[in-house]
C-alpha positions as CSV (number, residue, x, y, z in Angstrom):
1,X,-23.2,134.9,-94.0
2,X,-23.0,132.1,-91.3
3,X,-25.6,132.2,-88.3
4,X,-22.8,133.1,-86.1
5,X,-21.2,135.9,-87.6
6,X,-24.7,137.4,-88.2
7,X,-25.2,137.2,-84.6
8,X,-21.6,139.2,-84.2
9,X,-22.7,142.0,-86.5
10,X,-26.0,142.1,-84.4
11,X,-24.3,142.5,-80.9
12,X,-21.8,144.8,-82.8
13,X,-25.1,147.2,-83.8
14,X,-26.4,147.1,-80.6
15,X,-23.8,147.5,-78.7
16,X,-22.3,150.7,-81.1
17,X,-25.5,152.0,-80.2
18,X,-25.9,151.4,-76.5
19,X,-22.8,153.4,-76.0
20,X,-24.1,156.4,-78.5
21,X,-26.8,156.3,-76.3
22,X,-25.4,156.9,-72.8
23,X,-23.4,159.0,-74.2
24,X,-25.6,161.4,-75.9
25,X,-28.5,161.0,-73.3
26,X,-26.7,160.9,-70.2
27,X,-23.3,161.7,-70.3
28,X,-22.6,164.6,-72.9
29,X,-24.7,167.0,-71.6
30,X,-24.0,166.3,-68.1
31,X,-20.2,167.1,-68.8
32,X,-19.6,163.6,-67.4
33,X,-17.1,161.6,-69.3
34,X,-16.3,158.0,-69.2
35,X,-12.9,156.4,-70.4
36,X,-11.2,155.0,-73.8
37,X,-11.8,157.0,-77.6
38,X,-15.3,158.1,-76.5
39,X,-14.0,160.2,-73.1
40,X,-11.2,161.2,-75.1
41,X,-13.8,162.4,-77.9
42,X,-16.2,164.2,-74.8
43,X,-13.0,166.2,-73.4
44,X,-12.1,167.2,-77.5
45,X,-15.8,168.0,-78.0
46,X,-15.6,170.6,-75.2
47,X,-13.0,172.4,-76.8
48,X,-14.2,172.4,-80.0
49,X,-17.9,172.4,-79.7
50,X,-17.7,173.5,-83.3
51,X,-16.8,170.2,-84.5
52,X,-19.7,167.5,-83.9
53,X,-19.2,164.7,-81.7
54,X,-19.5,161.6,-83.8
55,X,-16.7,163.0,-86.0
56,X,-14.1,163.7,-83.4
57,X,-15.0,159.9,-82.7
58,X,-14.2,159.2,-85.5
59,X,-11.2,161.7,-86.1
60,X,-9.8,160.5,-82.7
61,X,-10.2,156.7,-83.5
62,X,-8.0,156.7,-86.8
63,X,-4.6,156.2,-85.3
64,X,-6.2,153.3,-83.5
65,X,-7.5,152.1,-86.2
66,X,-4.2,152.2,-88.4
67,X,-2.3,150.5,-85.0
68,X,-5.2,147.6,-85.3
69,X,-4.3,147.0,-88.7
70,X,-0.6,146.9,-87.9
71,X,-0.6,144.5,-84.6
72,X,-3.8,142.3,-85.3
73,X,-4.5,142.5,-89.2
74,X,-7.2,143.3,-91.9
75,X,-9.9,141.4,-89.9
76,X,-9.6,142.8,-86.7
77,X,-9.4,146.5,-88.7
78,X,-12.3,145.7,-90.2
79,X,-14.6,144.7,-87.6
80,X,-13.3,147.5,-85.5
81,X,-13.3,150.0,-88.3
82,X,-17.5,149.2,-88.4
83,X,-17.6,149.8,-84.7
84,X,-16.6,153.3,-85.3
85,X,-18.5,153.7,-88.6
86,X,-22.0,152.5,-86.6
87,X,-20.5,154.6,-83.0
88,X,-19.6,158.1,-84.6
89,X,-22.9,157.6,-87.0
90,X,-25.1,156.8,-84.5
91,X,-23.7,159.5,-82.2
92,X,-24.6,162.6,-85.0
93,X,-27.9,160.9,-85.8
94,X,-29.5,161.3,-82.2
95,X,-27.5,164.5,-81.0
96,X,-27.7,166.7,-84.4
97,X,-30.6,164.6,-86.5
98,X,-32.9,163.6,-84.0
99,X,-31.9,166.5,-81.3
100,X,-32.3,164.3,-78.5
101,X,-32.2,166.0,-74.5
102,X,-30.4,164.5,-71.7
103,X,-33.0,162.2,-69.8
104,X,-31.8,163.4,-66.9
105,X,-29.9,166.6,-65.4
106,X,-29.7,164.6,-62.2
107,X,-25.5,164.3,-62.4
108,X,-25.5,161.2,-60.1
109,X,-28.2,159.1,-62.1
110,X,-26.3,160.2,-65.5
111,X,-22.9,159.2,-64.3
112,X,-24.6,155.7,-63.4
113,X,-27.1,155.3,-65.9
114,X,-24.5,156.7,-68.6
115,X,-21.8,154.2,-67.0
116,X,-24.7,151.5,-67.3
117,X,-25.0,152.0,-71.5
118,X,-21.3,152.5,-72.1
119,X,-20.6,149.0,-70.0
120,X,-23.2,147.6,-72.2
121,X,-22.1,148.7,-74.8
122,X,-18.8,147.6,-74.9
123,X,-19.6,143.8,-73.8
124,X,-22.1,143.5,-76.8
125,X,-19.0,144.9,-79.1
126,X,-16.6,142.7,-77.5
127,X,-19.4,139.6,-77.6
128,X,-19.5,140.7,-81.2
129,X,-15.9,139.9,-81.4
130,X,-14.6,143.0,-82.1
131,X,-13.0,146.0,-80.6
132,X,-14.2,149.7,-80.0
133,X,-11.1,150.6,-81.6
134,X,-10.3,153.3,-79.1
135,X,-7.6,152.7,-76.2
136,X,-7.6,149.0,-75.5
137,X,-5.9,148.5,-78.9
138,X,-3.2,150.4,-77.1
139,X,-3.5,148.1,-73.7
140,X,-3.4,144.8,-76.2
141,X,-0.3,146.1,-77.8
142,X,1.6,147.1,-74.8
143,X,1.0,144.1,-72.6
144,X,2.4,142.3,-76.0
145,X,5.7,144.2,-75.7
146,X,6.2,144.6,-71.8
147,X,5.4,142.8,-68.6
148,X,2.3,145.8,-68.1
149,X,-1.1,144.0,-68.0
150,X,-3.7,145.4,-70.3
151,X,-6.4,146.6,-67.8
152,X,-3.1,148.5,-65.8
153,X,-2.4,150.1,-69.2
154,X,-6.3,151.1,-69.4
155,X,-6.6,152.2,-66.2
156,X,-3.6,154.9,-66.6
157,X,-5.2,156.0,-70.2
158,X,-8.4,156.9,-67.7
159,X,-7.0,158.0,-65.3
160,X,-5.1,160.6,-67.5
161,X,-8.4,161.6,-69.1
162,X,-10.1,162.0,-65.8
163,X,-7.5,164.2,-64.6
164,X,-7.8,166.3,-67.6
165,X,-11.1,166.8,-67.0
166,X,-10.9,168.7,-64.4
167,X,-9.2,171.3,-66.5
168,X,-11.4,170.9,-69.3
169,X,-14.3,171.6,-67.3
170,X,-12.9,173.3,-64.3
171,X,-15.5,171.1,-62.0
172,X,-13.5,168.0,-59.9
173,X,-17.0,167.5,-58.7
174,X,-18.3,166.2,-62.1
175,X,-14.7,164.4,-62.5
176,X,-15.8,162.2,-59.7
177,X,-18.5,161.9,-61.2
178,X,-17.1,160.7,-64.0
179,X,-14.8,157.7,-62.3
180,X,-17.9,156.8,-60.7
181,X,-19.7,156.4,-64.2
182,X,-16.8,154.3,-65.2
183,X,-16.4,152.3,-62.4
184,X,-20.1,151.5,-62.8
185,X,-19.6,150.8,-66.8
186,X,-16.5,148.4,-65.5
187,X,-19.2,146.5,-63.2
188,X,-22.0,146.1,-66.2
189,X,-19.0,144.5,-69.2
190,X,-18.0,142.2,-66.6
191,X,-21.1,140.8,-66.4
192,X,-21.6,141.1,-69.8
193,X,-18.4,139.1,-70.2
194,X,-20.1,136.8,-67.1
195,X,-16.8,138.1,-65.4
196,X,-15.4,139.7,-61.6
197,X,-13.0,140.1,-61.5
198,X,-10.7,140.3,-65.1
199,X,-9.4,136.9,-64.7
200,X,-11.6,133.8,-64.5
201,X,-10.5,130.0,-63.1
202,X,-11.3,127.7,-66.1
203,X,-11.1,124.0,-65.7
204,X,-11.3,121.6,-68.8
205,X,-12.4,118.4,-68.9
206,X,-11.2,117.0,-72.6
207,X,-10.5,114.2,-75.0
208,X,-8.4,116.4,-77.0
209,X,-6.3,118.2,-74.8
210,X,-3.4,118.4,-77.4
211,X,-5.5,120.2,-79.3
212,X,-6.7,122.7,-76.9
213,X,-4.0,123.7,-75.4
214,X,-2.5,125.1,-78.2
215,X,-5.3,127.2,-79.2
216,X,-5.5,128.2,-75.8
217,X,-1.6,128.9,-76.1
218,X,-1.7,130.7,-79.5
219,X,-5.2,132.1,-79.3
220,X,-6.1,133.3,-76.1
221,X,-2.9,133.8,-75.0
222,X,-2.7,132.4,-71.5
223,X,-0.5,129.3,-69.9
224,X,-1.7,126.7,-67.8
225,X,-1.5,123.6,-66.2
226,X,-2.5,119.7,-67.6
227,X,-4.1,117.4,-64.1
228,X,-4.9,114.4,-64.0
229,X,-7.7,112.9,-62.4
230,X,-10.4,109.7,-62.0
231,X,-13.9,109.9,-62.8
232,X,-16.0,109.9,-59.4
233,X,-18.5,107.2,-61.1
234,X,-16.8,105.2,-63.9
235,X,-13.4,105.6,-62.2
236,X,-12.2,106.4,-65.8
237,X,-8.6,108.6,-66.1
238,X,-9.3,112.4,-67.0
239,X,-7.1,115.0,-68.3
240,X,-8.0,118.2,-67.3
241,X,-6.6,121.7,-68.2
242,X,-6.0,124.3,-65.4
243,X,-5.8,127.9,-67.1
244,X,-7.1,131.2,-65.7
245,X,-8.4,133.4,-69.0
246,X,-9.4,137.7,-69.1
247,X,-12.9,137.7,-68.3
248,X,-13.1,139.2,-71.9
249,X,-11.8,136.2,-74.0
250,X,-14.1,133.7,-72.0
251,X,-16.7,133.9,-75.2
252,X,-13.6,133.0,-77.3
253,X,-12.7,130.3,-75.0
254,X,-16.1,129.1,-75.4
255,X,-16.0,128.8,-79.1
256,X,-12.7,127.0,-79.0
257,X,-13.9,124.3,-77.1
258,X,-17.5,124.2,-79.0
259,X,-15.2,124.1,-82.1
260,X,-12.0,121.2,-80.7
261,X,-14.1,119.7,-78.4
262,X,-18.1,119.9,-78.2
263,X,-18.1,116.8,-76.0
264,X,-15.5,118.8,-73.3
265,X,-16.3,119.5,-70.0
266,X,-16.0,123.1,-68.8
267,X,-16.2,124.9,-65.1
268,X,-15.6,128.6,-64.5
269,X,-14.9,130.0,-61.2
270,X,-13.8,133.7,-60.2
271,X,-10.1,134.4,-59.4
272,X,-10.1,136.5,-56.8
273,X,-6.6,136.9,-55.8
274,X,-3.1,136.0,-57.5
275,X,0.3,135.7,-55.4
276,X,3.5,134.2,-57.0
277,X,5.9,134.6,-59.8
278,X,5.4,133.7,-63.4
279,X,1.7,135.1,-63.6
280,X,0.4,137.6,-66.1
């Protein structure tokens, strides 16, 4: 195993783990739930407190993981599939094994400390290079097949699962709560991903722009814009690719140009507003 995918399957552990966590210690017994599989899984869990929680995870995560086989392939599958394996397992292991309390019965510090883990959680996963197999295989496929964005497709997913929360626990209080918890989880991936908002400004600075700007075409899906420019100092031409990239495929971005172009030139600024036709 190469030194970089061993670092994957590290950030996949921990993070599989950091959301187990805040789950179990924080959210769970607060009745707080957060979005995607897992809030899906908390809601279920309710109703059938019968049924442990890491397998409804893992129940509730296999028509995700048979759409990630069918839209992105055996790798993707299997990188998610361990993602649920380690999430589900690790979920049992400290709720039924270990029989671990909440930390807190405070509701506002476990809707932010829970939101804190789960955001964690997820960036380490998505760092890893995978996916928590839950609803933003259902965002990815949908903003593939209509003009819908990913996160808009997300954010309706949770805000359906709030809503039914309400019912499921007949509290709107701890509802709130919960979009608080997930707004907070938002905050902590995007740092995670070094990312606010979604979409990030990256400028190139390459020798190999042909190159780059079809992986950047084919792989990270996104259009953009070849400038050219004069070095400040040797007064030398420079091509330079415009493109503005999901906070969440910068890490891929990064390896793309490590891998094309270790000699490129890279700035990344935050996007804070986008007017105009043609943009996704």
């Amino acid at each position: 195993m190469k030194k970089t995918e061993l670092k994957q399957y590290i950030f996949i552990i921990l993070g599989s783990f950091a959301m187990a966590f805040g789950t179990v210690c924080f959210l769970s017994p607060n009745e707080i739930i957060t979005g995607g599989g897992v809030g899906i899984s908390l809601l279920l869990h309710a109703l059938f407190p019968q049924i442990t929680l890491g397998i409804i995870i893992a129940v509730v995560s296999i028509p995700f993981l048979i759409l990630s086989y069918i839209y992105f392939g055996k790798y993707y599958l299997f990188k998610t599939f361990i993602v649920v394996l380690l999430l589900s397992t690790f979920t049992d292991i400290l709720k039924e094994v270990l029989k671990i309390e909440a930390i807190t019965h405070d509701i506002l510090l476990a809707a932010v400390f829970g939101g804190i883990f789960i955001g964690l959680g997820v960036g380490l996963v998505i760092k890893g290079r995978a996916s928590t197999g839950s609803t933003s295989v259902v965002g990815e496929i949908v903003a593939k097949k209509t003009k819908y964005k990913a996160a808009e497709v997300l954010l309706a997913i949770d805000a359906v699962i709030m809503f039914a929360s309400v019912f499921v626990y007949n509290d709107i209080d701890k509802s709130l709560y919960s979009m608080l918890s997930v707004y907070v989880g938002i905050r902590v991936l995007d740092i995670i991903l070094t990312g606010r908002p979604s979409k990030k400004i990256v400028n190139i600075v390459s020798n190999n722009v042909e190159v780059l700007k079809e992986q950047i075409r084919e792989r990270i899906e996104e259009h953009g814009t070849i400038l050219t420019g004069i070095g400040l100092h040797q007064g030398q031409n420079k091509t330079i690719i415009y493109v503005t990239v999901d906070a969440g495929k910068i890490d891929l971005l990064k390896n793309l140009i490590t891998k094309y172009d270790p000699d490129a030139f890279m700035i990344i600024t935050e996007a804070s507003e986008f007017l105009g036709r043609g943009l996704k």
